[in-house]
Structures are given as structure tokens and as C-alpha cells.
C-alpha positions as CSV (number, residue, x, y, z in Angstrom):
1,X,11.2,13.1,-1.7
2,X,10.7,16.5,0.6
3,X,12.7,18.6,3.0
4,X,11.9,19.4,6.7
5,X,14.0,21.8,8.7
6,X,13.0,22.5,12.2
7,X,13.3,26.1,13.7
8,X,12.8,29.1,15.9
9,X,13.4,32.6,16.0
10,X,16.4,32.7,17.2
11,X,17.7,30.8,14.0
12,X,15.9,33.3,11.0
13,X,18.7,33.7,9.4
14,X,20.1,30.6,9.4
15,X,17.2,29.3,8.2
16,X,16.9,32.1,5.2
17,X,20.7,30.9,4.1
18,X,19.2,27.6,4.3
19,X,16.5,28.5,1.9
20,X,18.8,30.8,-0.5
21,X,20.5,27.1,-0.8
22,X,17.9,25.1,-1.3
23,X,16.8,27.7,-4.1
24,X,20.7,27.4,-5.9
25,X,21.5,23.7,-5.1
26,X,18.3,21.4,-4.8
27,X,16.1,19.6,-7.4
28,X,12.7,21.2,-6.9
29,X,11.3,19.9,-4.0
30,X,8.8,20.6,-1.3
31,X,10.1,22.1,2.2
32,X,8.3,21.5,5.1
33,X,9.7,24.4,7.8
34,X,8.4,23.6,11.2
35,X,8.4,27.2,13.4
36,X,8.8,25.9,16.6
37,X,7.5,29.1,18.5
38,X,4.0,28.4,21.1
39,X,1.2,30.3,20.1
40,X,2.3,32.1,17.6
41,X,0.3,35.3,16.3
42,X,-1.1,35.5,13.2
43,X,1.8,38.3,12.3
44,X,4.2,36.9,13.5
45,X,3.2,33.8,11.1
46,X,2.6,36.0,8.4
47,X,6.1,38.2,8.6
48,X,7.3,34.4,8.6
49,X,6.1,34.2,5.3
50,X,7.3,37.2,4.1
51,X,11.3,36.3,4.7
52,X,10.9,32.8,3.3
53,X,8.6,33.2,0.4
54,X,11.2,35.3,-1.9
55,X,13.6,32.2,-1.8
56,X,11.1,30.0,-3.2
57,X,10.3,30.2,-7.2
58,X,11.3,26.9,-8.2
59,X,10.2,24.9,-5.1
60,X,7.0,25.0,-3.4
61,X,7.6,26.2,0.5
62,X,5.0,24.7,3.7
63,X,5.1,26.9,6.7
64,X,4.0,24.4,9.6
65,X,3.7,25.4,13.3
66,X,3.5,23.3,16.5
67,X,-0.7,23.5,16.4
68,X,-0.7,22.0,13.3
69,X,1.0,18.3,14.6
70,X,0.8,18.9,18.1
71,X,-1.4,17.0,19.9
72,X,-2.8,18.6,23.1
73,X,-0.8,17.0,26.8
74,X,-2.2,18.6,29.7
75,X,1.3,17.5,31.1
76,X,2.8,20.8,29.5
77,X,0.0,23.3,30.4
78,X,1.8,24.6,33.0
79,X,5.7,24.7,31.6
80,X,6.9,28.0,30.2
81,X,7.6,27.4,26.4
82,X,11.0,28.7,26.7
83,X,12.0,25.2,28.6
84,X,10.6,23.0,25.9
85,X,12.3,23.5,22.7
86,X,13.9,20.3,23.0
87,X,10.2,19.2,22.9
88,X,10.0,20.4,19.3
89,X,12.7,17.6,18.3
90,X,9.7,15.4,18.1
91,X,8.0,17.2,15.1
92,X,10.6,15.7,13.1
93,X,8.9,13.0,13.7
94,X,5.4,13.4,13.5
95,X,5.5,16.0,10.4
96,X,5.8,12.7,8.6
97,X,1.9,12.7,9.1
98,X,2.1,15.0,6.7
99,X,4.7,14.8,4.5
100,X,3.5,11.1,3.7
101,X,6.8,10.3,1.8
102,X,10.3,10.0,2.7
103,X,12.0,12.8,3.9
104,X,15.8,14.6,4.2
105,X,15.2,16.5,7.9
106,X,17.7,19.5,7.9
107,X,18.4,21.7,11.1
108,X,19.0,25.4,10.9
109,X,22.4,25.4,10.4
110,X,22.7,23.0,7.2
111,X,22.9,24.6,4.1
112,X,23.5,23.1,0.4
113,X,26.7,23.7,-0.8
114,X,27.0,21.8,-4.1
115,X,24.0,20.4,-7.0
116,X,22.1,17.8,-5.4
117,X,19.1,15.8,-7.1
118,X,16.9,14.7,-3.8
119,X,15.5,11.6,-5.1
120,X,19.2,10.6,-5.7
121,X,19.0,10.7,-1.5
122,X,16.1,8.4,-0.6
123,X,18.0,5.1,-0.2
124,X,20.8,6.8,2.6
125,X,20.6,5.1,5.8
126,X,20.2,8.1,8.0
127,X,23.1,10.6,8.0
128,X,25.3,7.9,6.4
129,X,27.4,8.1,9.4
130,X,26.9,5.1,12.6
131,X,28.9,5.0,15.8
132,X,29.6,2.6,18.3
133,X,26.5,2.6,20.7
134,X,27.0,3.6,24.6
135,X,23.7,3.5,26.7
136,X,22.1,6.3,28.8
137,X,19.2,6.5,30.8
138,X,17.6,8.2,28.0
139,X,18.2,5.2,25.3
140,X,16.7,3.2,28.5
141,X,14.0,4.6,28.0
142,X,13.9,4.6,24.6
143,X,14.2,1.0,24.3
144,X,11.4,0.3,27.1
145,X,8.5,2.3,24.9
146,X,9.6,0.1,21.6
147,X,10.0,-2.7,23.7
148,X,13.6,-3.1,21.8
149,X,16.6,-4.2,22.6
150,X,19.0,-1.7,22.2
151,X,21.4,-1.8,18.5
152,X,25.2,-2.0,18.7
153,X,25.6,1.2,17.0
154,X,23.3,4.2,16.3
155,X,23.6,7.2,14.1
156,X,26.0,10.2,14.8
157,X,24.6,13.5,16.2
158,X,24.9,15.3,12.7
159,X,22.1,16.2,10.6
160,X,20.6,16.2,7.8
161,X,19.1,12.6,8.4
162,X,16.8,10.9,5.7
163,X,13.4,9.9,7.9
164,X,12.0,6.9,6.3
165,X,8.0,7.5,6.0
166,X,7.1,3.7,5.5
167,X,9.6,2.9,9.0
168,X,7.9,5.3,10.6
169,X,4.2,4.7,9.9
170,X,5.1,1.0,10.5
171,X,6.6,1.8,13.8
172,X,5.3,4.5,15.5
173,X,1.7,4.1,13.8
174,X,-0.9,7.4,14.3
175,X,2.2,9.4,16.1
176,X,-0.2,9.8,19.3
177,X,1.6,7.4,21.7
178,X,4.9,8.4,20.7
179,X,3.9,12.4,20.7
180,X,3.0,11.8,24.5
181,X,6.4,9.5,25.1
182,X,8.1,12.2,23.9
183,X,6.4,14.8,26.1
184,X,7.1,12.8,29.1
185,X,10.9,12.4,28.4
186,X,10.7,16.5,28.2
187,X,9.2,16.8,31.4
188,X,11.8,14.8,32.8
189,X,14.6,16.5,31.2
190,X,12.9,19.8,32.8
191,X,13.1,18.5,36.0
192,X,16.2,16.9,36.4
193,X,17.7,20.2,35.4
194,X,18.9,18.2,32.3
195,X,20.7,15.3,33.5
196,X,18.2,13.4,31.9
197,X,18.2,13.6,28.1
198,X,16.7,11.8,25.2
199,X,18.0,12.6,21.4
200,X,16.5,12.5,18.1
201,X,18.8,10.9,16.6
202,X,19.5,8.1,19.2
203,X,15.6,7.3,19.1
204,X,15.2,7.2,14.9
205,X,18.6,4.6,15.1
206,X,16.1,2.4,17.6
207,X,13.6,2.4,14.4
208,X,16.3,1.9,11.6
209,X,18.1,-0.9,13.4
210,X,15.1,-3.4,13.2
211,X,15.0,-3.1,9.1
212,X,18.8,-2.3,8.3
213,X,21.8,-4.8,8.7
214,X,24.2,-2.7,10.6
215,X,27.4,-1.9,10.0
216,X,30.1,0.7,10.5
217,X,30.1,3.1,8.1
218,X,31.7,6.8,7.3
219,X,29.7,7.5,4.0
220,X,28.4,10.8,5.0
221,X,27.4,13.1,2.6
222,X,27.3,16.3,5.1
223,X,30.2,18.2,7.4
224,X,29.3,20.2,10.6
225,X,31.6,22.8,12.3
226,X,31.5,22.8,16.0
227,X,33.3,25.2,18.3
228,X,35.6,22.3,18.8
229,X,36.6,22.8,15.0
230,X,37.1,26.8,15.8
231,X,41.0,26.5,16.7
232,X,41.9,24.6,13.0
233,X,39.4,27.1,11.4
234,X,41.2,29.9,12.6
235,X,44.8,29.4,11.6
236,X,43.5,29.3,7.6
237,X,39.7,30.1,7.3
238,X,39.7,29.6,3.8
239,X,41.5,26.7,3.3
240,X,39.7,24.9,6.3
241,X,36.3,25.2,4.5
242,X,37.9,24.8,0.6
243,X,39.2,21.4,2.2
244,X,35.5,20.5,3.3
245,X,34.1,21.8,-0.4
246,X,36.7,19.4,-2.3
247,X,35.8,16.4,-0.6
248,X,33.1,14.9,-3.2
249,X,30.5,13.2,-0.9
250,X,30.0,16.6,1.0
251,X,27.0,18.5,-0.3
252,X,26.0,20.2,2.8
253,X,27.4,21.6,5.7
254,X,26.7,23.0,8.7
255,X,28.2,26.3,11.1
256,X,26.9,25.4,14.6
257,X,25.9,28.6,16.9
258,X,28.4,27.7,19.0
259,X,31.1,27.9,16.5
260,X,29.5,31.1,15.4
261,X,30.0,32.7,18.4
262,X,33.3,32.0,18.6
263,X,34.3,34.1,14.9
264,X,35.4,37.5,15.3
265,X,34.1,39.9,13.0
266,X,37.1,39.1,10.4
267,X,36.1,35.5,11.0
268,X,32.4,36.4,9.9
269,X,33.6,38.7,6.9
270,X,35.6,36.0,5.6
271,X,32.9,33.3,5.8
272,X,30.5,35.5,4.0
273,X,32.8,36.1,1.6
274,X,33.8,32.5,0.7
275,X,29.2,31.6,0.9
276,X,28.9,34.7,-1.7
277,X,31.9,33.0,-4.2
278,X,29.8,29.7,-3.6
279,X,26.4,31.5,-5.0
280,X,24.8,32.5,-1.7
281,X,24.0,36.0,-0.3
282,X,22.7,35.8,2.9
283,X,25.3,36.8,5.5
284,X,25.5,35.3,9.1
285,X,26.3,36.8,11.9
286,X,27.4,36.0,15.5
287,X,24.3,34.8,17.9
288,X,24.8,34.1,21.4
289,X,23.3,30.3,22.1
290,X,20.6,31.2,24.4
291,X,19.7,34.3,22.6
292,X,16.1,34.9,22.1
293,X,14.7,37.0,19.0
294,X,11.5,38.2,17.7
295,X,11.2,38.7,13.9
């Protein structure tokens, strides 16, 4: 079983706690980390390298970008990058061309938290976690292209989500129709100034819910902080995050930009603190959402 994380500049460091984790918590492993930045330089790719490399001695690290699974839409010729990184949801998908085995798909802000043996992983339904299903047009959608009827529940928002490489193969075949579905759905999102939407997660429950009986379950084995979580968080930081360690299913966790940018600095010095008495260096720091970087 392997590891795929998508990510950008904007999330390096993020993405170098991730990989500090990964280095202290997980079985050896391969992880795939998809860059999802457009025509990247061949510095840029290589400085890339240079951050990530150092965290990997006992697992073997595969630096992917969008020209290796992308397959060329003239559709998109004429969108400015910046506009598509929802696009780049769908590599999670077709880096399973790849990968060729089953996979634990991690976003930037997930980092290990407590031993893990991968292979222990491989039979988790998703993210462990299903909701009660409400339509959009996106799932619409969704459900014309598989020609499916729509499940009663899907899987929550939260990552990490186990992608099953058989399900996929089986479903989605060589990737190529579903790669230009996807860009389609991204063009509309573009121009319905985002009232249109369609979700990774909502579209991998449409594959799951054909092979799985379904039902309601709360067996995660992750925990995410949103901003929502910021006002609970900040009345006892510690305790608030030694309450999430405690519980034993939770071996990863998550600090969403958006809760980031709501720490102070104290917030941020106490976080850091609490990550180093856990094992892990790498401090984070406040990051507006839309913010833009260049490593």
C-alpha cells in the first residue's frame, strides 16, 4: 500500500510536516506527492526535491507533476492556471495509473500523529466516516457520466481516503474519459463563478457504493480542525488537541489553512510546541487562503 498527497506551493510547508511524519510514524512506504503547479521549471522541480528529499531515509519519495498524468484538453488552453486548482483534485484519481496498488490519499494539511503500519489500512472504506447523502447539481452530474443512481449516503469531506486501485481500474478504465469529465466540470465551475461544484470525495463515494453495502458509520481513523473548531481551541489549546491524541482510532490529523489563519502568534507557538513534544520539527505558520508562494 502507498501514499499520495496532492499539493502546491502555497502548501510547502505543510507538506514538509507532512513528510517529517511520515518519516517518525509510517511503515516504510512509497509517497507519491503530486505538485500541482502548470509548467513547472526544471528549478523549480528540482528545489522541490531538495526540501522533500532530507525527510526520506526510510521511505522511498516520487515527485509527480501535472505533465506526468495529465492528458492534454484543448478545453483549458486558454484558462489561467491560477483558476484551476480545483482541476488538480482529479490527479487523485488518475495517479492510480501509476501507483497500480491501493492507496491512502492525504491532503497537505494531514500529518501522522501516532505509529501506523499502512498495510494495516487497506481494507478502510474510504475515510471511515459516511453521511447522509443530499444532491447538487454537481452529484447530478456525477451520476449522469457513471450512468448511476445516486447512493443514500456518501463519504464525509475529510481526508485521508483509502482509493481502491482495483475499483478504480474497474470503473473508470484508462482514466482518459474521466480526465476530460473532470475538466469539463472545471470549466463549469470557472464560469458560473463557482456556483457550480463537483467534489472529490462525493464522486469516489459514486464508485465505492456499487461494491460496498452501505451503512452509517463514525469509524474514522483521522480528526481535522476547521476554523469552525478555532473558538473551542482557543479557550485550552492544549487540552483541545491532547483530547484529539487520546482518542485511539485517531492517527492523523489535520490544521486547515483556514483555522491557521485564525491562531495568533501565541496560538502558533503553542501548536509548535505541543508537534515538537509529539516528535516533529517543522513549525507552521499562519498563511492567508488565497496566498500564492514561490519556493
Amino acid at each position: 500500500m502507498h501514499l499520495a498527497t496532492l499539493t502546491c506551493n502555497r502548501d510547502i510547508r505543510q507538506t514538509l510536516l507532512q513528510a517529517e511524519s511520515i518519516q517518525k510514524f509510517v511503515s516504510p512506504c512509497t509517497h507519491w506527492v503530486i505538485v500541482n503547479q502548470y509548467k513547472i521549471s526544471d528549478d523549480h522541480k528540482r528545489r522541490w526535491s531538495e526540501y522533500l528529499k532530507p525527510f526520506y531515509t526510510k521511505h522511498k519519495l516520487e515527485l509527480i507533476f501535472p505533465e506526468d498524468i495529465q492528458v492534454d484538453n484543448p478545453i483549458l488552453h486558454n484558462i489561467p492556471y491560477g483558476t484551476l486548482y480545483n482541476n488538480g483534485w482529479k490527479y487523485q484519481f488518475t495517479v492510480a495509473k501509476l501507483i497500480k496498488d491501493d492507496y491512502l490519499c492525504l491532503t497537505p494539511k494531514n500529518f501522522f500523529i501516532k505509529n501506523i503500519e499502512l498495510e494495516n489500512y487497506r481494507n478502510v472504506v474510504g475515510n471511515g466516516t459516511l453521511i447522509n447523502n443530499i444532491m447538487s447539481e454537481g452529484q447530478q452530474e456525477i451520476s449522469k457520466f457513471l450512468n448511476q443512481t445516486p447512493p443514500d449516503f456518501v463519504f464525509s469531506s475529510h481526508p485521508p481516503m483509502v482509493m481502491n486501485y482495483k475499483v478504480l481500474t474497474e470503473r473508470l478504465g484508462d482514466m482518459i474519459e474521466f480526465d476530460k469529465f473532470w475538466d469539463r466540470m472545471t470549466l463549469k465551475t470557472i464560469e458560473t463563478n463557482g456556483k457550480f461544484g463537483i467534489m472529490d470525495w462525493q464522486f469516489y463515494s459514486y464508485l465505492m457504493a456499487n461494491r460496498f453495502h452501505w451503512t452509517i458509520t463514525k469509524d474514522a481513523f483521522n480528526s481535522n480542525i476547521r476554523s469552525l473548531n478555532y473558538e473551542k481551541f482557543s479557550k485550552d489549546p492544549i487540552s483541545f488537541l491532547d483530547n484529539i491524541y487520546s482518542q485511539e482510532k485517531i492517527v492523523t490529523l489535520g490544521m486547515h489553512r483556514q483555522f491557521l489563519e485564525h491562531c495568533n502568534e501565541n496560538d502558533l507557538t503553542l501548536i509548535n510546541q505541543w508537534l515538537f513534544n509529539k516528535g516533529l520539527t517543522v513549525k507552521l505558520k499562519k498563511l492567508k487562503y488565497h496566498k500564492t508562494i514561490n519556493i
